[in-house]
C-alpha positions as CSV (number, residue, x, y, z in Angstrom):
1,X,-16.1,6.3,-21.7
2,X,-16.3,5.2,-18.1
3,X,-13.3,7.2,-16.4
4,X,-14.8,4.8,-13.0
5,X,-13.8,1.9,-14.6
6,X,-10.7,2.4,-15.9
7,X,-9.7,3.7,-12.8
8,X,-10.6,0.5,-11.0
9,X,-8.5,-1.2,-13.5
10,X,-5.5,0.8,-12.3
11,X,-6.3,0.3,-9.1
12,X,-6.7,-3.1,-9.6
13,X,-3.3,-3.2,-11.3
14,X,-1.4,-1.5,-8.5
15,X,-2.7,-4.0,-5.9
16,X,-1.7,-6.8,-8.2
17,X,2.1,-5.1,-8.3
18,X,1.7,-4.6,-4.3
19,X,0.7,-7.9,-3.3
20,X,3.3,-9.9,-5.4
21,X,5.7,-12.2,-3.3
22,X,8.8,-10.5,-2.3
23,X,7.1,-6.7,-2.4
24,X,4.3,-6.8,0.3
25,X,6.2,-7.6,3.7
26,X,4.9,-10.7,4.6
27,X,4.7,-12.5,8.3
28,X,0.9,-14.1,8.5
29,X,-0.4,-13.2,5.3
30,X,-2.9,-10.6,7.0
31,X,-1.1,-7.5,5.4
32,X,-1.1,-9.0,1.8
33,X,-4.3,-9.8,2.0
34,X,-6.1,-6.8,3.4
35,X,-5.7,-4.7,0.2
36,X,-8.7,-3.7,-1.1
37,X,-10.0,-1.8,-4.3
38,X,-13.1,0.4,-4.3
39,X,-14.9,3.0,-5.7
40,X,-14.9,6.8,-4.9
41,X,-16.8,9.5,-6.1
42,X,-18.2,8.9,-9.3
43,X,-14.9,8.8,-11.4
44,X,-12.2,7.6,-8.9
45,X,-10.7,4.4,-6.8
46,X,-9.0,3.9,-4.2
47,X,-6.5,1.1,-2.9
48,X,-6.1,0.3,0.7
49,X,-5.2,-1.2,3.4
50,X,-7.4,-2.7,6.3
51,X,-4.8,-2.9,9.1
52,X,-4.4,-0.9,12.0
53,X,-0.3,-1.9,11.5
54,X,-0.7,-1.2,7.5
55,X,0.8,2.6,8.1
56,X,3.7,2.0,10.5
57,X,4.9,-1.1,8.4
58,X,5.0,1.1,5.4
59,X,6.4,4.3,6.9
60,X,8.0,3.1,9.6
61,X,7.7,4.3,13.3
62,X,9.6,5.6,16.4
63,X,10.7,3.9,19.5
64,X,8.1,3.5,21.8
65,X,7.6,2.6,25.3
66,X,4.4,0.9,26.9
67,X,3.3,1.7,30.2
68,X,0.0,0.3,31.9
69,X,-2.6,1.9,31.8
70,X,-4.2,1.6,35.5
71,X,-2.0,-1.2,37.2
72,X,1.4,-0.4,38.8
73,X,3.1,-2.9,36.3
74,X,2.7,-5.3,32.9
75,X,2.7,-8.8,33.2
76,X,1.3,-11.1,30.7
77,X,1.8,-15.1,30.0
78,X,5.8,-15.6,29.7
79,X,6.7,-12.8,31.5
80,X,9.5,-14.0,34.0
81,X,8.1,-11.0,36.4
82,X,6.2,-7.9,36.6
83,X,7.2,-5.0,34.8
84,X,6.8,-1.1,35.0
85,X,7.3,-0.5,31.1
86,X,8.3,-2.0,28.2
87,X,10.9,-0.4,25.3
88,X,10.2,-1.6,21.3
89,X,13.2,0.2,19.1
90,X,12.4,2.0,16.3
91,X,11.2,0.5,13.1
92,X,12.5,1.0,9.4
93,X,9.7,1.8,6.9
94,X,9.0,-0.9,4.1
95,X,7.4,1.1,1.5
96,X,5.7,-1.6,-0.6
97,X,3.2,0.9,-2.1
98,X,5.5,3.1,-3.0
99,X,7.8,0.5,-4.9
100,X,4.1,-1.0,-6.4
101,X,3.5,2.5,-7.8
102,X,7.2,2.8,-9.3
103,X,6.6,-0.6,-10.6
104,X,3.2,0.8,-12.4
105,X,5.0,3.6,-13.6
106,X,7.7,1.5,-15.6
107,X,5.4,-1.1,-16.7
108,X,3.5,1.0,-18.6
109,X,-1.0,1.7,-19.2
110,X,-0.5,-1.0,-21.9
111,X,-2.7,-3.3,-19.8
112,X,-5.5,-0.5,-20.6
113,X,-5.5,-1.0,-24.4
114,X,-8.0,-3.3,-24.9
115,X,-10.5,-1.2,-23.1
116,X,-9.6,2.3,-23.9
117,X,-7.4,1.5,-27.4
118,X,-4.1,2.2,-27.8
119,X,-4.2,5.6,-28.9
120,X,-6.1,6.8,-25.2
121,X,-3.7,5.0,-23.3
122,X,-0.9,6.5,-25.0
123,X,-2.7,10.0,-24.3
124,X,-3.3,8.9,-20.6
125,X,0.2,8.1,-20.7
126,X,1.5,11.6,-21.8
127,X,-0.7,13.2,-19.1
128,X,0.1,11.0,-16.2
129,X,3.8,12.3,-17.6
130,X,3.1,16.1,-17.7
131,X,2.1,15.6,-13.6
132,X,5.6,14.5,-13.1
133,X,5.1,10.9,-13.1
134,X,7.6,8.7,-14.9
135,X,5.5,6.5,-16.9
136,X,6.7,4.2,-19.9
137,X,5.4,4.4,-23.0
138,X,5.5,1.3,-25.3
């Protein structure tokens, strides 16, 4: 059995769940579609996210303030004046991934039937389960 593969199926499955309309937060489309499945290891995958923003969407972030760098103020096309520092309030966490992997959970490993048969996915079930997640059985 090719443990790789089925674990890019998951993977594959879990950025399918994170990328539907209404979960991923969505502005320009650049969040949604920057997710990206690969292999790791020999057995493993991994699903993720090539932003630099990706992290404090999804976890959110403290206030911060902007100072320049090596001027005495910021000014940039708009601005009514110079400025010595600008203030950007705290922002909420949207945890899309998180509500993609609850979403896996309840939906079941019946999507890996085909490849694995029923009884393997029901097995892969039951230990996903005994590591304390919630996963539904069919």
């Amino acid at each position: 059995m090719n443990w790789q593969r089925i674990a890019l199926q998951i993977a594959e499955r879990l950025r399918d769940i994170a990328t539907r309309q209404g979960n991923v937060p969505f502005a320009t489309g650049e969040l949604r579609a920057s997710h990206v499945v690969q292999p790791s290891g020999v057995t493993d995958a991994v699903l993720s996210v090539n932003t630099s923003y990706a992290r404090a969407v999804h976890d959110g972030r403290p206030a911060i303030t902007i100072r320049p760098k090596s001027k005495k103020a910021l000014h940039w096309a708009g601005a009514r004046h110079p400025v010595r520092s600008v203030t950007q309030p705290a922002r909420h966490g949207d945890p899309w991934l998180m509500r993609a992997v609850e979403t896996l959970e309840s939906e079941g490993l019946d999507f890996l039937a085909p490849e694995i048969g029923q009884d393997v996915a029901d097995e892969l079930t039951d230990a996903l389960r005994a590591r304390g997640l919630n996963v539904r059985r069919r």
